[in-house]
Rosetta silent file (secondary structure, phi, psi, omega in degrees, C-alpha in Angstrom):
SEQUENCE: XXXXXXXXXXXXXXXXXXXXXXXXXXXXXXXXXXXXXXXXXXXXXXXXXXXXXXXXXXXXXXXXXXXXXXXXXXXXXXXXXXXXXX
SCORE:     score description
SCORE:     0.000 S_00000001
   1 L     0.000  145.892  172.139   14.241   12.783  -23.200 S_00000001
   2 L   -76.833 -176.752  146.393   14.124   12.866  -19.618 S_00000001
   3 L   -30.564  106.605 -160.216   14.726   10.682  -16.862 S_00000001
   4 H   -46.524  -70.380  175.136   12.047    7.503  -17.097 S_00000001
   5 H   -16.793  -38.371 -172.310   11.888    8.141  -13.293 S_00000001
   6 H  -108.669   14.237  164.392   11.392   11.300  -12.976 S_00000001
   7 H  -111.314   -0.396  177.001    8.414   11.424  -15.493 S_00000001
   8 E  -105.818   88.517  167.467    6.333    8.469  -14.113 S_00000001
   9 E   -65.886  -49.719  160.343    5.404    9.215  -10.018 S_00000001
  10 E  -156.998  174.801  159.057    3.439    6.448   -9.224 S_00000001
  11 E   -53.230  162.847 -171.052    0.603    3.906  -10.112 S_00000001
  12 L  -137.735  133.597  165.626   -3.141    4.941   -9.747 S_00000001
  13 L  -141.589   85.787 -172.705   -4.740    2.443   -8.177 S_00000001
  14 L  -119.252 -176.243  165.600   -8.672    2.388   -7.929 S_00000001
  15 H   -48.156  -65.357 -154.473  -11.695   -0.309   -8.999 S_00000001
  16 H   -51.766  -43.754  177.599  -11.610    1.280  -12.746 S_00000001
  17 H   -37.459  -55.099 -165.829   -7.956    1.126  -12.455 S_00000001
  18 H   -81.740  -22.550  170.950   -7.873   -2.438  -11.775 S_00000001
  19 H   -48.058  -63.014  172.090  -10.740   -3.009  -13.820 S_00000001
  20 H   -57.659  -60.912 -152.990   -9.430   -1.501  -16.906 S_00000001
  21 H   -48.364  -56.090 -174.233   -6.162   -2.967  -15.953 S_00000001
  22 H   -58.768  -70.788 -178.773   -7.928   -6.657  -15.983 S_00000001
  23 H   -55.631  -41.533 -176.594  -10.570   -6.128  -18.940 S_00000001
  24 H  -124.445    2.508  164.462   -8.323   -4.072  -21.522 S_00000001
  25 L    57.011   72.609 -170.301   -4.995   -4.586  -20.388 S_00000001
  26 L  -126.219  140.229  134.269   -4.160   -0.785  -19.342 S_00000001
  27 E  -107.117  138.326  133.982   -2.471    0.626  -16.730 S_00000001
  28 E   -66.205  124.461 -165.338   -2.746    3.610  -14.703 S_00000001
  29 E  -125.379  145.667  146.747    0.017    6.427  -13.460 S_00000001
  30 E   -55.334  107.733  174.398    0.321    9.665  -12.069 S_00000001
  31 E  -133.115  168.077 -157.958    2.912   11.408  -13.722 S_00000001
  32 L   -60.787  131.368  178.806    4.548   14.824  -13.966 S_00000001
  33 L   -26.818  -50.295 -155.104    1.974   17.814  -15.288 S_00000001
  34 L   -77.501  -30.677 -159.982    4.590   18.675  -17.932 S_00000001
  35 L   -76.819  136.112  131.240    5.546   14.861  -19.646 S_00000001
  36 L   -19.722  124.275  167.691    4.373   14.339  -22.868 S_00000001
  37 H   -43.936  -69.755  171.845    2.480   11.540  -24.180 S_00000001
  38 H   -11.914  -46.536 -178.173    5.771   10.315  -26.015 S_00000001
  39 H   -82.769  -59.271  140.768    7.734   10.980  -23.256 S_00000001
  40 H    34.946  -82.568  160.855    5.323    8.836  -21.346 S_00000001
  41 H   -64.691  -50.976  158.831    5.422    6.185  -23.586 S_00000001
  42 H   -42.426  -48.080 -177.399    9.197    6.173  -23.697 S_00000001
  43 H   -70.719  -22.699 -149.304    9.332    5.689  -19.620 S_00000001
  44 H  -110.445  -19.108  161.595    6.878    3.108  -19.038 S_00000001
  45 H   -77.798  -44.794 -160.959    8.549    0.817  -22.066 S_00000001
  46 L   -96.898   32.918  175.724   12.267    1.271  -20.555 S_00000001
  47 L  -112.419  -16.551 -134.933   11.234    1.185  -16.350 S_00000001
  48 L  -130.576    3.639  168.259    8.841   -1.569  -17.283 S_00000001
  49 L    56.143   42.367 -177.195   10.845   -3.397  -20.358 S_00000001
  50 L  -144.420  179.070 -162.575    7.393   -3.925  -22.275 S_00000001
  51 L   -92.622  165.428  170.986    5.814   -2.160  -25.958 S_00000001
  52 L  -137.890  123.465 -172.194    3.004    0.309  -25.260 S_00000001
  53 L   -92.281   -2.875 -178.195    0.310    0.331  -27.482 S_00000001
  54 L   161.046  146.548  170.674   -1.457    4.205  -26.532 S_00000001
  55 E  -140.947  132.308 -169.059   -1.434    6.191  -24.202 S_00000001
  56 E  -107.500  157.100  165.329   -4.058    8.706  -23.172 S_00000001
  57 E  -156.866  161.648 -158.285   -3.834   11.182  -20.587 S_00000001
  58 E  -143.295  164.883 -175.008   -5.932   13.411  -18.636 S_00000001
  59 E  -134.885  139.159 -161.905   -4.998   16.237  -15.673 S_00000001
  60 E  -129.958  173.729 -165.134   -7.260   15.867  -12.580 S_00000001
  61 L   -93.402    2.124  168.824   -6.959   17.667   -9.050 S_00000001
  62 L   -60.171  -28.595 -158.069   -4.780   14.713   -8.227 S_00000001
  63 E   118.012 -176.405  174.562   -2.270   15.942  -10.839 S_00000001
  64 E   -80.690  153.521 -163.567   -1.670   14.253  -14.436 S_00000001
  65 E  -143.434  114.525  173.020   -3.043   11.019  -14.788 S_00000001
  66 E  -103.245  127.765 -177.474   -1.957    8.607  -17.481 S_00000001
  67 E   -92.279  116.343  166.077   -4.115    5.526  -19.112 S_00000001
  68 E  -120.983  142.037   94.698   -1.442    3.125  -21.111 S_00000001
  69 L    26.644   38.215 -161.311   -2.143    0.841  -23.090 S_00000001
  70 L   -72.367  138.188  153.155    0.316   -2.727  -23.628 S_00000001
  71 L   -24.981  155.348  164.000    0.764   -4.882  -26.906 S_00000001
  72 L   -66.802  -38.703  172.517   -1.204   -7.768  -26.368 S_00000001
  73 L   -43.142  -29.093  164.219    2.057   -9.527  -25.900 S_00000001
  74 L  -107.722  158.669 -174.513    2.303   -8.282  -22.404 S_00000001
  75 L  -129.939  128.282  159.247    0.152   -8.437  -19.488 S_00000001
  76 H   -31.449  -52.540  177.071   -1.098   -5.840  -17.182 S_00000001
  77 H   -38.028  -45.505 -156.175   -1.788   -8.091  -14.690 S_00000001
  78 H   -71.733  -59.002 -172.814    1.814   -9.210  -14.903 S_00000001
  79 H   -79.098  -25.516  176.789    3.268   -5.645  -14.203 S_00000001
  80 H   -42.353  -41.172 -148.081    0.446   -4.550  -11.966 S_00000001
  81 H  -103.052  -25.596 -164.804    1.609   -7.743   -9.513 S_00000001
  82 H   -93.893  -34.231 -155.560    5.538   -6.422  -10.113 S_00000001
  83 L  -120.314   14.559  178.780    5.070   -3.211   -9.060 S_00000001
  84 L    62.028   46.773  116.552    2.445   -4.149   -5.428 S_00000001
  85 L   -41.793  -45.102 -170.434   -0.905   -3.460   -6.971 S_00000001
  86 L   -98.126    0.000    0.000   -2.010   -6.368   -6.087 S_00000001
């Protein structure tokens, strides 16, 4: 596996973002063309210490763009607010 760091670039942060983020307790990142869901999934549990429940992803002219997914036990909001979304 790679670096978590170097497969996560930053947060996506739009209305749907924060929307989703609020209503279904998802975040959105930009991440490297090449990562994997898996790998993905791997990065965003050890940068962000929480379970990930799916992760989808989609490639836009922005780059790749990942939707994840947390256990209910954690809250988007919570990491959203850790990381300056908010």
């Amino acid at each position: 596996m790679r670096d978590p760091f170097e497969v996560i670039l930053h947060p996506y942060v739009t209305e749907r973002a924060l929307s989703l983020m609020d209503r279904e307790n998802k975040l959105m990142f930009i991440v490297k063309r090449d990562a994997t869901k898996d790998e993905i999934k791997y990065s965003i549990e050890k940068i962000f210490q929480v379970k990930v429940q799916s992760v989808n992803t989609m490639i836009t002219k922005n780059g790749k763009k990942a939707i994840v997914k947390l256990s209910p036990e954690y809250s988007a909001e919570e990491i959203g607010m850790r990381i300056g979304v908010f």
